[in-house]
LOPADREN-381665 format. One record per residue (C-alpha): residue number from 1; residue in three letters; chain; y, z negated, x. Coordinates in Angstrom, 1 decimal. Example, Ala and Ser with C-alpha at 12.3 -4.5 7.8 and 13.67 -1.06 7.14 Angstrom:
// LOPADREN-381665
   num   residu   chaine        Y        Z        X
     1      ala        A     -4.5     -7.8     12.3
     2      ser        A     -1.1     -7.1     13.7
END
This chain:
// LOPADREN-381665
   num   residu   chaine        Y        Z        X
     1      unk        A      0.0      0.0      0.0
     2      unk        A      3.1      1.1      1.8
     3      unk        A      5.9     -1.3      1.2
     4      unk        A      9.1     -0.9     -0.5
     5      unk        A     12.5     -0.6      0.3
     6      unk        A     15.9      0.2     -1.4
     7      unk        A     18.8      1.5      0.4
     8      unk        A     22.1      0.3     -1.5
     9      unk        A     24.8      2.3      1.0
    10      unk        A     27.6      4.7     -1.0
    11      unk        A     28.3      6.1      2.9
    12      unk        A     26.1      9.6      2.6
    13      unk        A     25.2      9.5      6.4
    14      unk        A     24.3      6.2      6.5
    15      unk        A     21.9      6.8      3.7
    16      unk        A     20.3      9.7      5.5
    17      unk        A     19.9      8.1      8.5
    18      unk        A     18.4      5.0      7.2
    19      unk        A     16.2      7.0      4.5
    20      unk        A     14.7      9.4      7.5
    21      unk        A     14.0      5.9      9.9
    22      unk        A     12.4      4.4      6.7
    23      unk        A     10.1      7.2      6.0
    24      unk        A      9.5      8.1      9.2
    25      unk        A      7.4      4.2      9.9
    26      unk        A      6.0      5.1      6.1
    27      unk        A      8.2      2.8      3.7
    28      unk        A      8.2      3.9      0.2
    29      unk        A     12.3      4.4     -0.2
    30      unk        A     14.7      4.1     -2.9
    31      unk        A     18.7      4.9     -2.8
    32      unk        A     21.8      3.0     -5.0
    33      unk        A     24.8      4.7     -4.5
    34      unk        A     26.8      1.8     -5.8
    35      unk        A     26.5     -1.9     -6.6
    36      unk        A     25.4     -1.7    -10.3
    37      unk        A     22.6      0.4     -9.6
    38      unk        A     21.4     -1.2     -7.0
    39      unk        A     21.3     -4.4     -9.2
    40      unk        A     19.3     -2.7    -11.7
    41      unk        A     17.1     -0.9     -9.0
    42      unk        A     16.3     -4.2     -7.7
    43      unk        A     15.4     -6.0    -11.1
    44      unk        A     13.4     -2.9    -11.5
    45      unk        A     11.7     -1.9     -8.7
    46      unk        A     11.3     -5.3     -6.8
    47      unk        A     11.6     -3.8     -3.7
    48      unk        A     10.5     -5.6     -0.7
    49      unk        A     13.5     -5.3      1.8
    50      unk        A     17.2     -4.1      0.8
    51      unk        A     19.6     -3.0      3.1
    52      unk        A     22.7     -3.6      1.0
    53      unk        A     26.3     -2.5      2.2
    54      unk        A     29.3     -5.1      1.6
    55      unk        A     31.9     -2.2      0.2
    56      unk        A     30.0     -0.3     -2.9
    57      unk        A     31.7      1.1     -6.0
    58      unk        A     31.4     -1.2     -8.8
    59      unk        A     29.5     -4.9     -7.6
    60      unk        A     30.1     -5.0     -4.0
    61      unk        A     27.1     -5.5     -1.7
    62      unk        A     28.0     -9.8     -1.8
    63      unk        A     28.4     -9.8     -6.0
    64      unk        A     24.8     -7.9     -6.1
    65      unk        A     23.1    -10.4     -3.2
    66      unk        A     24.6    -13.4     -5.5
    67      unk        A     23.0    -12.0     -8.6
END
């Protein structure tokens, strides 16, 4: 079973760079684009690891960790 991670980053590079490292070791990955999403990807999904950015659109990376 290949373990889980979500990507919460609105920075497109970032997100490809992290997505391709994640992959590459043979994570299953997911990607928020902003805070919201990422709150609702991680009630969801229950993700193992999340690499969450401070500065998002909507709940910043802190108001989605407190949740």
């Amino acid at each position: 079973m290949s373990h889980r991670i979500l990507i919460a980053d609105d920075e497109p590079n970032i997100v490809v760079s992290l997505e391709y490292l994640m992959k590459r070791e043979g994570y299953a990955v997911s990607v928020a684009r902003e805070g919201g999403a990422a709150l609702a990807m991680i009630r969801e999904q229950r993700p193992d690891l999340v690499l969450l950015d401070v500065m998002m659109p909507g709940l910043s990376g802190f108001e989605v960790c407190q949740e």
